[in-house]
C-alpha positions in Angstrom: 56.8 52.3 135.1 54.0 55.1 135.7 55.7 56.7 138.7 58.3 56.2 140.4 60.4 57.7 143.3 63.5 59.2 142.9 65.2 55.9 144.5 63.9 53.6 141.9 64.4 56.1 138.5 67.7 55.7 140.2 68.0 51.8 140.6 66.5 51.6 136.8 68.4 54.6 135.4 71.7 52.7 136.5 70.3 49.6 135.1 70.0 50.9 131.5 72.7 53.3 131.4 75.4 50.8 130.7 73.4 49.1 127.8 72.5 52.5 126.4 76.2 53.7 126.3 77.4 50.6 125.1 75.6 50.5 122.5 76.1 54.3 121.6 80.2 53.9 122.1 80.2 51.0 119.9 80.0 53.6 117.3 83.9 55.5 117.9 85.1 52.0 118.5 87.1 51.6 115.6 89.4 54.6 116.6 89.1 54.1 120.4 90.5 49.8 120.2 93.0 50.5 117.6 94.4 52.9 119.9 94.1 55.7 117.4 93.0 57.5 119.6 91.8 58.3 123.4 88.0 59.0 124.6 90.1 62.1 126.8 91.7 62.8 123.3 88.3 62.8 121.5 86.8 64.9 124.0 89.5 67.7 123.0 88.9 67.2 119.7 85.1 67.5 120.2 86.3 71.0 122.3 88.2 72.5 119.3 85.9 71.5 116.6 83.1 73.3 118.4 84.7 75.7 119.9 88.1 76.9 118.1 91.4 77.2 119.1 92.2 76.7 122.8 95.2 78.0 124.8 96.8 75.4 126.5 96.2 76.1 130.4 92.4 76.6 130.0 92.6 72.7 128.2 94.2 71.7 131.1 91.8 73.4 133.5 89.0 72.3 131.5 90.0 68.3 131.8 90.7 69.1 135.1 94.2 67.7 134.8 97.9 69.5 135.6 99.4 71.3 132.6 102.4 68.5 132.2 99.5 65.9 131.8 97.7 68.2 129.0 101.4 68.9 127.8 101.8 65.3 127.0 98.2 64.6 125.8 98.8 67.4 123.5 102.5 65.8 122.6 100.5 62.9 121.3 97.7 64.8 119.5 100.4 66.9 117.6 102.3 63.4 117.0 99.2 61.7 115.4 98.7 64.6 113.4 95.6 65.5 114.8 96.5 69.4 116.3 98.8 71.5 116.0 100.4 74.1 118.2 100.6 77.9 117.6 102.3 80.8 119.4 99.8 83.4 119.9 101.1 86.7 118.3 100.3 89.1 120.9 102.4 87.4 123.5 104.7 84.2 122.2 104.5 82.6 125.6 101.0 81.6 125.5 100.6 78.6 123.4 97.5 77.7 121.2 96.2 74.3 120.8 94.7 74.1 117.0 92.6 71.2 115.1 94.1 70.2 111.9 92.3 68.7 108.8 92.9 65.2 110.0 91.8 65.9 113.3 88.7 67.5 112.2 87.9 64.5 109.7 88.0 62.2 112.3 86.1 64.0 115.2 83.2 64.7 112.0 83.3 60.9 111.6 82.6 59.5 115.0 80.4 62.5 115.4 78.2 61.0 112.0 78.8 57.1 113.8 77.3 57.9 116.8 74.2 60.0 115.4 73.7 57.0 113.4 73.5 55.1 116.5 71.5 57.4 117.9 69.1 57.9 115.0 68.6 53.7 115.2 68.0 53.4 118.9 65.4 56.2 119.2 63.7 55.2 116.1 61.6 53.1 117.9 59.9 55.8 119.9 57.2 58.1 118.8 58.5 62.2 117.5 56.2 63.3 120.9 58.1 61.0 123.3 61.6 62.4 121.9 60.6 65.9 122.0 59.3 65.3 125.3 62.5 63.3 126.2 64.6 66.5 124.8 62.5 68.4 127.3 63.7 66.6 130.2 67.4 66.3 129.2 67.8 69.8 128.5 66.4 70.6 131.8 68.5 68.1 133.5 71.8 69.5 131.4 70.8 73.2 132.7 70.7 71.7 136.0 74.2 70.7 135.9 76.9 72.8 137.1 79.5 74.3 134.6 82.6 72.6 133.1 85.4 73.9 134.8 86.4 76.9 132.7 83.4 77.5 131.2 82.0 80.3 131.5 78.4 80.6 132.9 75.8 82.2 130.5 
């Protein structure tokens, strides 16, 4: 494929994109079919390994879900051992969402899975087409509008 019009990197685009992230989930799938966890779940985690701790309403705006739905996904992260709450010290009413140990072991396992799986399906390309291919996803990610409750930089 030389060139192609936005229409058809469309029609192919769609095409691969469901072998591609198949192949790249099949990596967390040990924790995501035992029902260890959630991918919503894991996406938290990924949130406060990178980021820190999180007060509870910007999780919920972030997801883009109501505080009782983050309220129960956080019920079951705390259950699982996973987070942990904390009362912030200035004012007790706002409530901290923190990763634990555990949480943190697991999040840095499917994070080493799925750079395995990423390592092995882009071996087969050249180091200038996957700097190249960096190039363009970068400038596609900057393209994107922010995450709700994300700052802009």
């Amino acid at each position: 494929m030389k060139s192609a019009s936005l229409d058809l990197f469309g029609d192919k685009f769609m095409e691969l994109l469901p072998k591609l992230m198949h192949e790249f989930n099949s990596y967390e799938s040990p924790y995501i079919t035992s029902g260890e966890i959630t991918p919503l779940q894991l996406t938290v985690l990924n949130c406060l390994s990178t980021r820190g701790d999180c007060e509870m309403c910007k999780i919920a705006q972030a997801l883009n879900v109501s505080f009782p739905t983050a309220t129960g996904m956080m019920d079951r992260l705390v259950k699982s051992g996973f987070v942990k709450r904390e009362h912030g010290q200035d004012d007790r009413r706002k409530v901290f969402v923190v990763i634990t140990p555990k949480g943190r072991r697991i999040t840095q396992d499917i994070f080493k899975r799925k750079r395995q799986a990423l390592l092995k399906m882009f071996s087969c390309i050249s180091s200038q087409e996957r700097s190249r291919y960096l190039e363009i996803l970068e400038k596609v990610v900057n393209h994107l509008p922010p995450c709700k409750g994300e700052s802009q930089s």
